[in-house]
C-alpha positions in Angstrom: 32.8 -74.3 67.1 36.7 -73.3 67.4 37.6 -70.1 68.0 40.1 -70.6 64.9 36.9 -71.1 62.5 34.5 -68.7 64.3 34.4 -66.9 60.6 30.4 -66.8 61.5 30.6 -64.8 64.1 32.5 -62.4 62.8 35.9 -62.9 64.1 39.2 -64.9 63.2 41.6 -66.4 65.5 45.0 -66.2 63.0 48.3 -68.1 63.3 50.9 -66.1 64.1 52.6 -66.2 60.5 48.8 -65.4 58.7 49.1 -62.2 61.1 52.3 -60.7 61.1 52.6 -61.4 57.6 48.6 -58.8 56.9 50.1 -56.9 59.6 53.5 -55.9 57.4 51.3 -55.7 54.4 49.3 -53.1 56.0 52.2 -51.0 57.3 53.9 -50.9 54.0 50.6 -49.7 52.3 50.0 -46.8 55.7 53.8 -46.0 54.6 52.8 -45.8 51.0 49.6 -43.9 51.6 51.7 -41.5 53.9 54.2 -41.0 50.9 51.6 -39.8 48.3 49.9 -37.3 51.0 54.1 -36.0 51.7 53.8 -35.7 47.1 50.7 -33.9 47.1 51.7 -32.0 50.1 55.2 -30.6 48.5 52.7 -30.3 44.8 54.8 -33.0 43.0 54.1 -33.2 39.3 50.6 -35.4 38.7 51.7 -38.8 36.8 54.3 -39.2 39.8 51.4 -39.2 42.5 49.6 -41.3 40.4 52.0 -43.8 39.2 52.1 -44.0 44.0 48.4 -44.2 43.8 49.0 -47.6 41.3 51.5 -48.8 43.1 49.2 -49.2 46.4 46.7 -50.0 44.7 48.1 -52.9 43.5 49.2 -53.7 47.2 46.0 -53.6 48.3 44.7 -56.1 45.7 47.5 -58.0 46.7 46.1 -57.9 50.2 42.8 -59.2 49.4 44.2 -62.0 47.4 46.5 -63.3 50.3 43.6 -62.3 52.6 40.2 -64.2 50.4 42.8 -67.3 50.2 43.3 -67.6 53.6 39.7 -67.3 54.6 38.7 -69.5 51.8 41.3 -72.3 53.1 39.9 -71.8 56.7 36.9 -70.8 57.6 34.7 -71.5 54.4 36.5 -75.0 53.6 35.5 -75.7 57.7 32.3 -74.2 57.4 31.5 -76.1 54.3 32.5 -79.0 56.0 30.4 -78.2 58.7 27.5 -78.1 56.4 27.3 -74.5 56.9 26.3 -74.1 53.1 25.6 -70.2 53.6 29.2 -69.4 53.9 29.2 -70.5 49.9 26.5 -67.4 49.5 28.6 -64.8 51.8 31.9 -65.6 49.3 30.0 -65.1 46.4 28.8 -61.7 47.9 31.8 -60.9 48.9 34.0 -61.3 45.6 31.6 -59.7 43.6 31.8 -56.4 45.9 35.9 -57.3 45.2 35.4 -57.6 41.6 33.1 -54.0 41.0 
């Protein structure tokens, strides 16, 4: 198996666009997460610090979405193609823990 569809054991060799591009994504939500502790931290007024709390949520779903595409267009269209029917299973699992 190549190490660039090695889903199965747990790891992911990523291209170097796939990976700086989750990397950013992670550093603007770290930055975000830091801003609403800095709000809660100088007592601003609730519906601010939650309107923050929205706002990375939604980057975090957005995170998922760019990261469960990318694995679906990888590792389980290879795997499939591998006949490595399981993977169909662990996806399954794995959006409905997205979806609770």
């Amino acid at each position: 198996m190549s190490e660039e569809h090695s889903c199965c054991h747990k790891t992911k060799q990523r291209d170097e666009k796939e990976y700086k591009d989750l990397l950013n994504r992670l550093s603007r939500i770290e930055g975000q997460v830091r801003g609403i502790r800095g709000m809660v931290e100088r007592d601003a007024y609730c519906t601010d610090i939650l309107t923050q709390v929205a706002a990375v949520t939604a980057a975090l779903n957005s995170f998922n979405k760019v990261l469960l595409a990318n694995h679906i267009k990888t590792c389980v269209t290879q795997d499939i193609l591998d006949g490595k029917e399981e993977t169909v299973d662990e996806l399954v699992t794995t959006l409905q823990k997205l979806m609770k």
